[in-house]
C-alpha positions as CSV (number, residue, x, y, z in Angstrom):
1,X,-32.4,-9.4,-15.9
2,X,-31.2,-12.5,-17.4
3,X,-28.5,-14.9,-16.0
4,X,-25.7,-14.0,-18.7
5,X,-26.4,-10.2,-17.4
6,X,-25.9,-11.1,-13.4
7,X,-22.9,-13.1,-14.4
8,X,-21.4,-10.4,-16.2
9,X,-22.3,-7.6,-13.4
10,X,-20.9,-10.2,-10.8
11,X,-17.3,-10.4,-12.6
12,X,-16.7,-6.9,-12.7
13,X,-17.0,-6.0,-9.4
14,X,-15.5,-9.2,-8.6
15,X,-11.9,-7.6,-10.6
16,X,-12.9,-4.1,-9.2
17,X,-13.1,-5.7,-5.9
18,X,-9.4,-7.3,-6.5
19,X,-8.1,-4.0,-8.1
20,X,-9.3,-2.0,-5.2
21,X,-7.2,-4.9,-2.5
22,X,-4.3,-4.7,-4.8
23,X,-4.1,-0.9,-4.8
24,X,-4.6,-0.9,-1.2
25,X,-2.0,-3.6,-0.7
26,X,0.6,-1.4,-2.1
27,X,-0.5,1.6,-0.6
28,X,-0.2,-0.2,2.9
29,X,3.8,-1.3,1.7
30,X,4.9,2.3,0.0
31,X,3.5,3.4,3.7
32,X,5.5,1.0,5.5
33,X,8.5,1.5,3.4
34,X,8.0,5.0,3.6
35,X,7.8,4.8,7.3
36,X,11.1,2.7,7.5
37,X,13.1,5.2,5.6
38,X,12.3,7.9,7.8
39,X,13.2,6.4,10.9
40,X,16.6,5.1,9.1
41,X,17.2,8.7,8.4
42,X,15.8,9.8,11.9
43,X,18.6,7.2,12.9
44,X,21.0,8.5,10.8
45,X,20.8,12.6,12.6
46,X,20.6,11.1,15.8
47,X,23.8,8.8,15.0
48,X,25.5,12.3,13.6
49,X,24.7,14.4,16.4
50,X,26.1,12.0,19.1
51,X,29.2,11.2,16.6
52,X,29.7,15.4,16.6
53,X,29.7,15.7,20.5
């Protein structure tokens, strides 16, 4: 293996590596947002039902 080649190798797994923590990033926030709009709607019923009675 010659320097050039280990240089190469070690840049594409170094952008792999940042691909991988940006996809999981936004994973983690659709998850969260996800989350938040659920309880909003959970909220939401429970704010209904006690606005019914």
């Amino acid at each position: 293996m010659s320097i050039g080649e280990t240089d190469f190798y070690d840049v594409k797994s170094e952008k792999r590596g940042i691909k991988t923590a940006v996809g999981m990033s936004l994973e983690m926030t659709g998850f969260i947002l996800y989350n938040k709009n659920r309880m909003k709607r959970k909220k939401l019923k429970i704010e209904r039902q006690v606005w019914i009675k």
